[in-house]
PQR file with spaces between the fields and no chain letter, atoms N, CA, C, O and H, PARSE charges and radii, in Angstrom:
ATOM       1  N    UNK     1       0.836   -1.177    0.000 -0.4000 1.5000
ATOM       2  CA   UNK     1       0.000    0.000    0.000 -0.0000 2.0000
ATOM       3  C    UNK     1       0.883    1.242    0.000  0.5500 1.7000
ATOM       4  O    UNK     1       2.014    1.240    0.485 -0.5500 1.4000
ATOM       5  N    UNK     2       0.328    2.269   -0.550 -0.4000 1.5000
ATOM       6  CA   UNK     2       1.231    3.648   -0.921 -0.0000 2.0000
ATOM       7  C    UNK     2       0.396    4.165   -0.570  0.5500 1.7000
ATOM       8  O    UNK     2      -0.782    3.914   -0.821 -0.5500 1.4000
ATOM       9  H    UNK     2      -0.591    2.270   -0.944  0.4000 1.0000
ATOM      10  N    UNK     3       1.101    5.545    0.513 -0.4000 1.5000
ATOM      11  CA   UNK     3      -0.061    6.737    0.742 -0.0000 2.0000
ATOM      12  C    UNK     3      -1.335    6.345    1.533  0.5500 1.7000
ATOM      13  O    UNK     3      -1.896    7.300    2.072 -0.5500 1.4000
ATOM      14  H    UNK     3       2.059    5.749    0.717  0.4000 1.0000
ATOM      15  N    UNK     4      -1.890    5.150    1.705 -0.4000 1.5000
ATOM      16  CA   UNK     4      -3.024    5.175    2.343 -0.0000 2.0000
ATOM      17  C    UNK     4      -3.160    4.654    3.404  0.5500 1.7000
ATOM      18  O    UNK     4      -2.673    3.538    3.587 -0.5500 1.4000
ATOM      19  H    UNK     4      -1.435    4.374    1.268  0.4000 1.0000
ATOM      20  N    UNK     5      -3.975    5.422    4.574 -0.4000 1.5000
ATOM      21  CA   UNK     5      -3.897    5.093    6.049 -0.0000 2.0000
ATOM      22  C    UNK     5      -5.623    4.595    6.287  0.5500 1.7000
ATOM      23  O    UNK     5      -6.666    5.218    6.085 -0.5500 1.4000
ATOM      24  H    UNK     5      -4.370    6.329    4.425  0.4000 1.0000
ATOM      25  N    UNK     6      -5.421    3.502    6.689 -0.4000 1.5000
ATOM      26  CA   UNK     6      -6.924    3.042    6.657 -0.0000 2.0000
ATOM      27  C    UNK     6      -7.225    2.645    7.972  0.5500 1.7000
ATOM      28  O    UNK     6      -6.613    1.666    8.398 -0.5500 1.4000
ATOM      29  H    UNK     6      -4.575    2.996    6.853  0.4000 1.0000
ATOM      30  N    UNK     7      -8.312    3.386    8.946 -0.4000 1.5000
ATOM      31  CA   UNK     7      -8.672    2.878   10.258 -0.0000 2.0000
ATOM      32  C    UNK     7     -10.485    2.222   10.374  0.5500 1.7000
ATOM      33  O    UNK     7     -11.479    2.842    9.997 -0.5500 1.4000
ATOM      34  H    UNK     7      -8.810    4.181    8.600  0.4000 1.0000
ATOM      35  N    UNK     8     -10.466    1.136   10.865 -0.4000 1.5000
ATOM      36  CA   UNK     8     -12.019    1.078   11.323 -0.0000 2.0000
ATOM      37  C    UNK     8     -12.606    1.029   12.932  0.5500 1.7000
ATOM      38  O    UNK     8     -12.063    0.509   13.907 -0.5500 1.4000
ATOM      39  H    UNK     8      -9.659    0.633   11.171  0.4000 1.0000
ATOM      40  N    UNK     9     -13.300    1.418   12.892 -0.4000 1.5000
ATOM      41  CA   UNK     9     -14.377    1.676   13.876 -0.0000 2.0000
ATOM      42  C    UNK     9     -15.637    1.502   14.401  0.5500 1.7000
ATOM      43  O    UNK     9     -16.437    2.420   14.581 -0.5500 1.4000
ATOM      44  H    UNK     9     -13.741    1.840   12.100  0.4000 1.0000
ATOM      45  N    UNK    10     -15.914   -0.174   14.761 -0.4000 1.5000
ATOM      46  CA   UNK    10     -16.986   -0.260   14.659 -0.0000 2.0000
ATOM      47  C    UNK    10     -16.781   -0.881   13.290  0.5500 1.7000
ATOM      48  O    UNK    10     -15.722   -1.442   13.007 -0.5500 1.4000
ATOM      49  H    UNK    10     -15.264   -0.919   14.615  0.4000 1.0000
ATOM      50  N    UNK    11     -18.285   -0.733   12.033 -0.4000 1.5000
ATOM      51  CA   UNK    11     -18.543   -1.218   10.986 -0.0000 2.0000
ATOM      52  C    UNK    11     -18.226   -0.169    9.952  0.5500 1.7000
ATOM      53  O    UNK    11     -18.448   -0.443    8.772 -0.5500 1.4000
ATOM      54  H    UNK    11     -19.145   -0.278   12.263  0.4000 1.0000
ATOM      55  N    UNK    12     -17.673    1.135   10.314 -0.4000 1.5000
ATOM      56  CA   UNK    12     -17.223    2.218    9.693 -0.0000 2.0000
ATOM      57  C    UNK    12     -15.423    2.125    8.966  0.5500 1.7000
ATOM      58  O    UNK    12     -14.544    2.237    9.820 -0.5500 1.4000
ATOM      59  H    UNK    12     -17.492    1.357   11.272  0.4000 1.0000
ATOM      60  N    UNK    13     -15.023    1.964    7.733 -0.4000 1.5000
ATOM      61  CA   UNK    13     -13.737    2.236    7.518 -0.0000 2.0000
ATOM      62  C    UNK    13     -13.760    3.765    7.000  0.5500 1.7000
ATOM      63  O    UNK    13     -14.613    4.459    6.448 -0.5500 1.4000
ATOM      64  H    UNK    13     -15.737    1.872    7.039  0.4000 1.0000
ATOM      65  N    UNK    14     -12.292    3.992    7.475 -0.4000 1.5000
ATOM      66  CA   UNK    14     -12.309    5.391    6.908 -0.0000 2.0000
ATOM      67  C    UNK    14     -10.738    5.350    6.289  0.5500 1.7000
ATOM      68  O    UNK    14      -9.754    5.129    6.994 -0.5500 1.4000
ATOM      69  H    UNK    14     -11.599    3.427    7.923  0.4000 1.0000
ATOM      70  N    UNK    15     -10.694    5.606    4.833 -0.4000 1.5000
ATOM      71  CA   UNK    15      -9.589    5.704    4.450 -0.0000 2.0000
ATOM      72  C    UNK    15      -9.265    7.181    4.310  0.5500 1.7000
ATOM      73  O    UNK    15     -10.128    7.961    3.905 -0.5500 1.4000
ATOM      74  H    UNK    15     -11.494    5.786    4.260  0.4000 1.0000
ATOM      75  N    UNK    16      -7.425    7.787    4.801 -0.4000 1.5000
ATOM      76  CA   UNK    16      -7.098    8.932    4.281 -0.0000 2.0000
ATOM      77  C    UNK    16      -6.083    8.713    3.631  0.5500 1.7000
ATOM      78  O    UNK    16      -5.211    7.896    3.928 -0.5500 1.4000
ATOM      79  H    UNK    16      -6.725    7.153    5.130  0.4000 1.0000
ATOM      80  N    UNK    17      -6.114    9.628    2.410 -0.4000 1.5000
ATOM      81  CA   UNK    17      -5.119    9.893    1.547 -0.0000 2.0000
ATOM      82  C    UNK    17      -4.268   11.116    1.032  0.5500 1.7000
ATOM      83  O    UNK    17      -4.951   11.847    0.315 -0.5500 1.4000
ATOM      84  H    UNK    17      -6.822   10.291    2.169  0.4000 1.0000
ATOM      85  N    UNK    18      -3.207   11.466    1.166 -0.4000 1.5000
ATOM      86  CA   UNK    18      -2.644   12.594    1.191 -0.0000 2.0000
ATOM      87  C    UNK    18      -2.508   13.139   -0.195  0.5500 1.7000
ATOM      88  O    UNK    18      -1.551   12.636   -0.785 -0.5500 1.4000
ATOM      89  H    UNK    18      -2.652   10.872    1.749  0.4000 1.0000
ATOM      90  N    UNK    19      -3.005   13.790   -0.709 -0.4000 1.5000
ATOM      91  CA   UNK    19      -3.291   14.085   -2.194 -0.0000 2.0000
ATOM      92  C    UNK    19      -2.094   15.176   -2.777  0.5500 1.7000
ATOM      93  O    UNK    19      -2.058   15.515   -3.960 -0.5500 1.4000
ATOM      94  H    UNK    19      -3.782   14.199   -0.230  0.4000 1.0000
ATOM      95  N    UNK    20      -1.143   15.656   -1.764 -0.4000 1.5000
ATOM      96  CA   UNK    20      -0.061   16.322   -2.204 -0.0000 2.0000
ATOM      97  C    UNK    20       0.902   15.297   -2.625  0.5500 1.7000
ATOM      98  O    UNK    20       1.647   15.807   -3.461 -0.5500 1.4000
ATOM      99  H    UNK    20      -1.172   15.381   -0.803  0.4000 1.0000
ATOM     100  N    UNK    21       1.275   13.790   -2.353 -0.4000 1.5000
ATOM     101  CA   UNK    21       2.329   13.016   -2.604 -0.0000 2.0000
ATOM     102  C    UNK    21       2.046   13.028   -4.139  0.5500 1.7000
ATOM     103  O    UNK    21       1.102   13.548   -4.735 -0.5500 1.4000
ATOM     104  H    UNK    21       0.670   13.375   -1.673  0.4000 1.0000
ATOM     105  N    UNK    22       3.508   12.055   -4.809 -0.4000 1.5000
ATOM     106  CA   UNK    22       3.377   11.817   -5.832 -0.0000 2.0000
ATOM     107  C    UNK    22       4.582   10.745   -5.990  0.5500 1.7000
ATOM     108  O    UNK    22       5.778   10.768   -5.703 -0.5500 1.4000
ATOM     109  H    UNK    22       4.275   11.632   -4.325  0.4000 1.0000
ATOM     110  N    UNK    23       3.932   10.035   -6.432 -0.4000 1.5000
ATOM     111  CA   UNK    23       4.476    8.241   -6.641 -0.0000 2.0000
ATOM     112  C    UNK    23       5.072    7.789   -7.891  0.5500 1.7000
ATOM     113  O    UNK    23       5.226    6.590   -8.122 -0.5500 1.4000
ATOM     114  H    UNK    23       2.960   10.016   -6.666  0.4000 1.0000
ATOM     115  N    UNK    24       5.582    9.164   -9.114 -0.4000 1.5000
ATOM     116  CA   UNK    24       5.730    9.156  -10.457 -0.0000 2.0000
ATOM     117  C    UNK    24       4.570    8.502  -11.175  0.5500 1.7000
ATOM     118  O    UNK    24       3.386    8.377  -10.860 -0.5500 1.4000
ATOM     119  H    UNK    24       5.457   10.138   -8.927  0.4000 1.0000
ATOM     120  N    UNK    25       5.539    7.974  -12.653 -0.4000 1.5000
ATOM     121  CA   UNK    25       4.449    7.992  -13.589 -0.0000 2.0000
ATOM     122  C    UNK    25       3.598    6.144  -13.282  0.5500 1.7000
ATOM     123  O    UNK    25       4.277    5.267  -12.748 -0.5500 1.4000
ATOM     124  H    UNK    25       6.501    8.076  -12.909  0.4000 1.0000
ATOM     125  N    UNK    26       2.346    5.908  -13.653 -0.4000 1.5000
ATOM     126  CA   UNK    26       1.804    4.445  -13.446 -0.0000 2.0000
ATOM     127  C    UNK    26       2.613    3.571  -14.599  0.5500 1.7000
ATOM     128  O    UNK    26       3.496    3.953  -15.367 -0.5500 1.4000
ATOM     129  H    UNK    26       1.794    6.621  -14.086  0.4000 1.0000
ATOM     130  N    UNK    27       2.058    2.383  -14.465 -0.4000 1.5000
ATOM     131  CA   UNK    27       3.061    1.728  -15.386 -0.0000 2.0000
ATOM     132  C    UNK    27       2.422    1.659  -16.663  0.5500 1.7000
ATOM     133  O    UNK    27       2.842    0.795  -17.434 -0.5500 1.4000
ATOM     134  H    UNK    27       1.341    2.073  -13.841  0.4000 1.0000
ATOM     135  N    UNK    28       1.344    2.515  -17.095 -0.4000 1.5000
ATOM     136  CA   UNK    28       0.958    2.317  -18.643 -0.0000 2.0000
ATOM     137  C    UNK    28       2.089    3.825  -18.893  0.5500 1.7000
ATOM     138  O    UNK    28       2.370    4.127  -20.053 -0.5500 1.4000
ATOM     139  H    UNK    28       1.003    3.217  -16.469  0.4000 1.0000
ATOM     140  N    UNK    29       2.599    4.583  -17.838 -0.4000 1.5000
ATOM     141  CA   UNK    29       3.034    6.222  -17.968 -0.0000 2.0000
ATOM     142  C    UNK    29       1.772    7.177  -18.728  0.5500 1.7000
ATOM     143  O    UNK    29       2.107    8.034  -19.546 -0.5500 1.4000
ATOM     144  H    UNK    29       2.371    4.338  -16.895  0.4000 1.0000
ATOM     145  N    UNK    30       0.541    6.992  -18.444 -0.4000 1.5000
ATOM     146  CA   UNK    30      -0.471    7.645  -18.833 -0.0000 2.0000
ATOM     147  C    UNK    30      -0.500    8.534  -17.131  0.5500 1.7000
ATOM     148  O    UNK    30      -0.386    9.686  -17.549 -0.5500 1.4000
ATOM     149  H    UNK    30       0.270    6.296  -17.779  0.4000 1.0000
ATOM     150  N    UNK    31      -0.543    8.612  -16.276 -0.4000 1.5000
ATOM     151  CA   UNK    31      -1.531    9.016  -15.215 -0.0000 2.0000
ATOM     152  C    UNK    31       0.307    8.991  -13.743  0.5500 1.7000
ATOM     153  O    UNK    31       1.346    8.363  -13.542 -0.5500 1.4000
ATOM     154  H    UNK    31      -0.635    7.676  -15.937  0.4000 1.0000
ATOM     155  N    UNK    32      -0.457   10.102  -13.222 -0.4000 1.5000
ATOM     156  CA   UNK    32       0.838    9.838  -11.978 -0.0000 2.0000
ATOM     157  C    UNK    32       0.115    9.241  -10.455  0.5500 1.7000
ATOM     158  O    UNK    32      -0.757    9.720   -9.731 -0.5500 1.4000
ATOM     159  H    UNK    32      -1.301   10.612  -13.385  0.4000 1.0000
ATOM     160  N    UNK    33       0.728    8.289  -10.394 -0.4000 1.5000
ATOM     161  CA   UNK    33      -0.002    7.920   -9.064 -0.0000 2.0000
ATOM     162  C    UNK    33       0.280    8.605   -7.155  0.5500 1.7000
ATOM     163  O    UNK    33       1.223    8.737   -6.375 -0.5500 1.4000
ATOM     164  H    UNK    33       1.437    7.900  -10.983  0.4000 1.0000
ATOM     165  N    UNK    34      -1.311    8.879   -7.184 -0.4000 1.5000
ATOM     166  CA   UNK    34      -0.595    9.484   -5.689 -0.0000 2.0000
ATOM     167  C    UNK    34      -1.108    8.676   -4.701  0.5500 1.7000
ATOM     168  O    UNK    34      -0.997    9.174   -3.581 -0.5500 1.4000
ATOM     169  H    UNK    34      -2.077    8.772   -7.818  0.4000 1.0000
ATOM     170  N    UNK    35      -1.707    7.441   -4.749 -0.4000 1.5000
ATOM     171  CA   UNK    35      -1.922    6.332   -3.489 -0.0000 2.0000
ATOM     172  C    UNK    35      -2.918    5.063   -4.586  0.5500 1.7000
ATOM     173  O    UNK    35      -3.657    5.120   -5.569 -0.5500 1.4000
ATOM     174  H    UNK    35      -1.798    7.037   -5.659  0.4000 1.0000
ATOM     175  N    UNK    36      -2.268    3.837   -3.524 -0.4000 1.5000
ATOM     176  CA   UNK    36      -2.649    3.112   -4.246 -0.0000 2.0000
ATOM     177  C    UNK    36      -2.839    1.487   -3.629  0.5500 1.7000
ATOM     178  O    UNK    36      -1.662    1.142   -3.528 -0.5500 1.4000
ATOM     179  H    UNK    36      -1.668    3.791   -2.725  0.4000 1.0000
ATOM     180  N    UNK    37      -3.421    0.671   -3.308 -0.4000 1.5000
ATOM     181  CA   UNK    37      -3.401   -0.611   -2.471 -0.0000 2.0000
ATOM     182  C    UNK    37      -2.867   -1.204   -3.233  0.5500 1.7000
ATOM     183  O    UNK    37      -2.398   -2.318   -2.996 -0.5500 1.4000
ATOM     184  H    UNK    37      -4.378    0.952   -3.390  0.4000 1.0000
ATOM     185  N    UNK    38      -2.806   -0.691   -4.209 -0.4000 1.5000
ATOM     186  CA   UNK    38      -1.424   -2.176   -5.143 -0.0000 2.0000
ATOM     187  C    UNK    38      -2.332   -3.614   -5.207  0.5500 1.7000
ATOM     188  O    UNK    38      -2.032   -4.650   -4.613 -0.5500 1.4000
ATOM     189  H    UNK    38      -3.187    0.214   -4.401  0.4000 1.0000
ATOM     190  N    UNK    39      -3.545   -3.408   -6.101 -0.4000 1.5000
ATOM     191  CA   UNK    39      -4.494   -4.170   -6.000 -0.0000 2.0000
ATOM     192  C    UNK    39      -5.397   -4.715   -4.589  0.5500 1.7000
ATOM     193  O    UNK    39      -4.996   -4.190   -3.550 -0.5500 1.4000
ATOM     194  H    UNK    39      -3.788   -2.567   -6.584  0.4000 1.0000
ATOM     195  N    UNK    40      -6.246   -5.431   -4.467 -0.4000 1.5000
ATOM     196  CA   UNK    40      -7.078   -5.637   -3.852 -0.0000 2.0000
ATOM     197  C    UNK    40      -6.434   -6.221   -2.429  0.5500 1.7000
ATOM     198  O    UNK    40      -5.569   -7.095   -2.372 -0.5500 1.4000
ATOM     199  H    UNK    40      -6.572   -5.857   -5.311  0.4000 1.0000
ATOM     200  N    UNK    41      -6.948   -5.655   -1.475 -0.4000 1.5000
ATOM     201  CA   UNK    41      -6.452   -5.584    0.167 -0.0000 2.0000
ATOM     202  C    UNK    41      -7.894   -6.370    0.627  0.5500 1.7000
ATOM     203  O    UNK    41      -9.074   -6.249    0.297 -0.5500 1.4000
ATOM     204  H    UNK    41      -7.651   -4.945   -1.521  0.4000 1.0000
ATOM     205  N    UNK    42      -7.244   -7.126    1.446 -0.4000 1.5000
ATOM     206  CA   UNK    42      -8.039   -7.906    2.968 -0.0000 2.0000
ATOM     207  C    UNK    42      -7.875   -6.981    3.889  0.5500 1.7000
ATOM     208  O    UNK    42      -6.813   -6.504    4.288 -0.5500 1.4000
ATOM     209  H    UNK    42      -6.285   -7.225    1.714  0.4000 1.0000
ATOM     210  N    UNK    43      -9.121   -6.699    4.269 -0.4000 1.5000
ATOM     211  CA   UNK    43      -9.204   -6.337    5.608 -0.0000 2.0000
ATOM     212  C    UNK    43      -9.313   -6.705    6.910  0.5500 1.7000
ATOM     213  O    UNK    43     -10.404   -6.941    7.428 -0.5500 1.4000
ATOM     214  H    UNK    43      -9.984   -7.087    3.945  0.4000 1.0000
ATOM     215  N    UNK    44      -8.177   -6.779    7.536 -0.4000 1.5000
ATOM     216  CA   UNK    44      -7.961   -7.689    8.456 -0.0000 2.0000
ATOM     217  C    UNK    44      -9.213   -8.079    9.617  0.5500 1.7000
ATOM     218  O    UNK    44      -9.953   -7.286   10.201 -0.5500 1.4000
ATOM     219  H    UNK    44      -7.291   -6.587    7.115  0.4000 1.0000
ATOM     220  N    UNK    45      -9.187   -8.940    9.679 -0.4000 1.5000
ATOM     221  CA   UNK    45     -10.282   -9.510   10.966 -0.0000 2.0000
ATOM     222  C    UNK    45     -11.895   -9.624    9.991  0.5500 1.7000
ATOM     223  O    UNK    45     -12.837  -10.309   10.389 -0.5500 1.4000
ATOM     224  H    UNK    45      -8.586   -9.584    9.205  0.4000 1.0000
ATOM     225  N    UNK    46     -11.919   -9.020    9.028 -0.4000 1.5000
ATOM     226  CA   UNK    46     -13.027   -9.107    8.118 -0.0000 2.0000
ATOM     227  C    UNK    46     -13.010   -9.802    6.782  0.5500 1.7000
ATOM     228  O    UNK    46     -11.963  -10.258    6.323 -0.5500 1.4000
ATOM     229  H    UNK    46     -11.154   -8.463    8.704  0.4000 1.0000
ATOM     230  N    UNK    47     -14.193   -9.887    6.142 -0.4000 1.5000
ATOM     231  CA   UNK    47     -14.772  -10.540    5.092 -0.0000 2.0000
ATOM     232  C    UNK    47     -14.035   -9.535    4.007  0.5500 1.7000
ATOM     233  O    UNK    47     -13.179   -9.986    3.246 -0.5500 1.4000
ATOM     234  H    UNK    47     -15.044   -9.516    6.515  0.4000 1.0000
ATOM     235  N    UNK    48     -14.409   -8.184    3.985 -0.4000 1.5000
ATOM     236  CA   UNK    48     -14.346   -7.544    2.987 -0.0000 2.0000
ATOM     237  C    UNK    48     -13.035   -7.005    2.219  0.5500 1.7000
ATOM     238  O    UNK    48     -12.096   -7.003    3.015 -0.5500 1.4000
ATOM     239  H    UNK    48     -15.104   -7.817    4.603  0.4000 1.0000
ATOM     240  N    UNK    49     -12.669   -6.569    1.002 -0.4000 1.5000
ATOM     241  CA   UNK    49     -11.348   -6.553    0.420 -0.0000 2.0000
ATOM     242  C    UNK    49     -12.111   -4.666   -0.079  0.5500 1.7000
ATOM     243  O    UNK    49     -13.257   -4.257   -0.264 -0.5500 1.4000
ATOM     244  H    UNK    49     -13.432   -6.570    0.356  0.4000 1.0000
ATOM     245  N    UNK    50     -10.761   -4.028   -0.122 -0.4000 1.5000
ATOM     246  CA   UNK    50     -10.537   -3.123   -0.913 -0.0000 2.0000
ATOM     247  C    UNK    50     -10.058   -2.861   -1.507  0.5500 1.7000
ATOM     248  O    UNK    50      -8.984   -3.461   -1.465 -0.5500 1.4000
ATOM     249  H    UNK    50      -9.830   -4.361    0.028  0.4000 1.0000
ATOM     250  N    UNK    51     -10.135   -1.826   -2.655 -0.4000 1.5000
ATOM     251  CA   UNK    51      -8.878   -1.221   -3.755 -0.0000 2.0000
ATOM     252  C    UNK    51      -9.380   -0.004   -4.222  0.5500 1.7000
ATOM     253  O    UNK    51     -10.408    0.546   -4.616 -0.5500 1.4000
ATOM     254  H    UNK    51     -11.007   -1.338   -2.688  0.4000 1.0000
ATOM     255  N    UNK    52      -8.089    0.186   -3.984 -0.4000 1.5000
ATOM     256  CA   UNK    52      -8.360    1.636   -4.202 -0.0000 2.0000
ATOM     257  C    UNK    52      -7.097    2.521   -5.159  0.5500 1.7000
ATOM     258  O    UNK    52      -5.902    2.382   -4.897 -0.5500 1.4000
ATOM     259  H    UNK    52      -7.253   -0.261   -3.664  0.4000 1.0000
ATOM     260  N    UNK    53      -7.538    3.314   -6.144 -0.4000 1.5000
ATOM     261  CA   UNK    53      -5.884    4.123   -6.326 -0.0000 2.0000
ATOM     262  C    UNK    53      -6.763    5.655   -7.136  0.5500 1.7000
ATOM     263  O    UNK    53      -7.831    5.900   -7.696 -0.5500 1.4000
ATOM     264  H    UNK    53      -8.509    3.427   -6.357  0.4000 1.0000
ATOM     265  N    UNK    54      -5.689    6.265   -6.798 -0.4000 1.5000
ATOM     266  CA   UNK    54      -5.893    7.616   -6.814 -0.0000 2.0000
ATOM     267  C    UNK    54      -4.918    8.113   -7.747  0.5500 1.7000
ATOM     268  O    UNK    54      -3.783    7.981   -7.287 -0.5500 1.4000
ATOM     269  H    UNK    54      -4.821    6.066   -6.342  0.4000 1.0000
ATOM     270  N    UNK    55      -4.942    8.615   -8.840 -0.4000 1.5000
ATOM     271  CA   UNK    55      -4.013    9.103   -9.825 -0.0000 2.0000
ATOM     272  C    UNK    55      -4.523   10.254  -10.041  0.5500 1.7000
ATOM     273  O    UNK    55      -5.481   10.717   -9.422 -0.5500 1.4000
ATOM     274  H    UNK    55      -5.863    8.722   -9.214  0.4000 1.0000
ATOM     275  N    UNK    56      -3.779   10.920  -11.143 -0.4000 1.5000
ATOM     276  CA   UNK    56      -3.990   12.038  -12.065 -0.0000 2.0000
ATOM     277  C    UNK    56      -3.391   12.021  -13.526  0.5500 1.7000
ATOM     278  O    UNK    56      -2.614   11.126  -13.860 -0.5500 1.4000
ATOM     279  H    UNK    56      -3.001   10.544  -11.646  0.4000 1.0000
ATOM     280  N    UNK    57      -3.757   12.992  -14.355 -0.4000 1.5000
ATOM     281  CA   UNK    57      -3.279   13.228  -15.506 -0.0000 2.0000
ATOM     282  C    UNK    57      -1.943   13.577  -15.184  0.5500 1.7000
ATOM     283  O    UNK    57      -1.573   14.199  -14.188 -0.5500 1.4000
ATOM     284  H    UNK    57      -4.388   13.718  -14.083  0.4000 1.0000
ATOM     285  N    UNK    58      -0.827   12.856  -16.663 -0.4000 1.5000
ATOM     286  CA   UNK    58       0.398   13.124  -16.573 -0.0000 2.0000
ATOM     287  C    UNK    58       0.690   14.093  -17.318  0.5500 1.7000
ATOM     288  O    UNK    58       1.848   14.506  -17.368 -0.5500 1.4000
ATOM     289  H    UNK    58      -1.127   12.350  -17.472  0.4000 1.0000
């Protein structure tokens, strides 16, 4: 995982992401990545998976 801080609470997740980083270019080099689970995450002690990524135009 890059950039992302993920806490739960209860049945509530709350992910933050710092939208000033920058992780260079993605690997097509279309888009710059600024957080990213690096495909699909288990959430520990639970059923459910996430993914998440956050880019921009390069």
């Amino acid at each position: 995982m890059k950039n992302i801080d993920m806490n739960i609470e209860g049945n509530i997740l709350t992910i933050k992401i710092d939208l000033t980083k920058d992780f260079g270019p993605s690997s097509s080099g279309k888009s710059i990545t600024i957080a990213t689970t690096e495909g699909n995450y288990a959430i520990p002690g639970r059923e459910e998976k996430v993914g998440v990524n956050v880019y921009k135009k390069r």
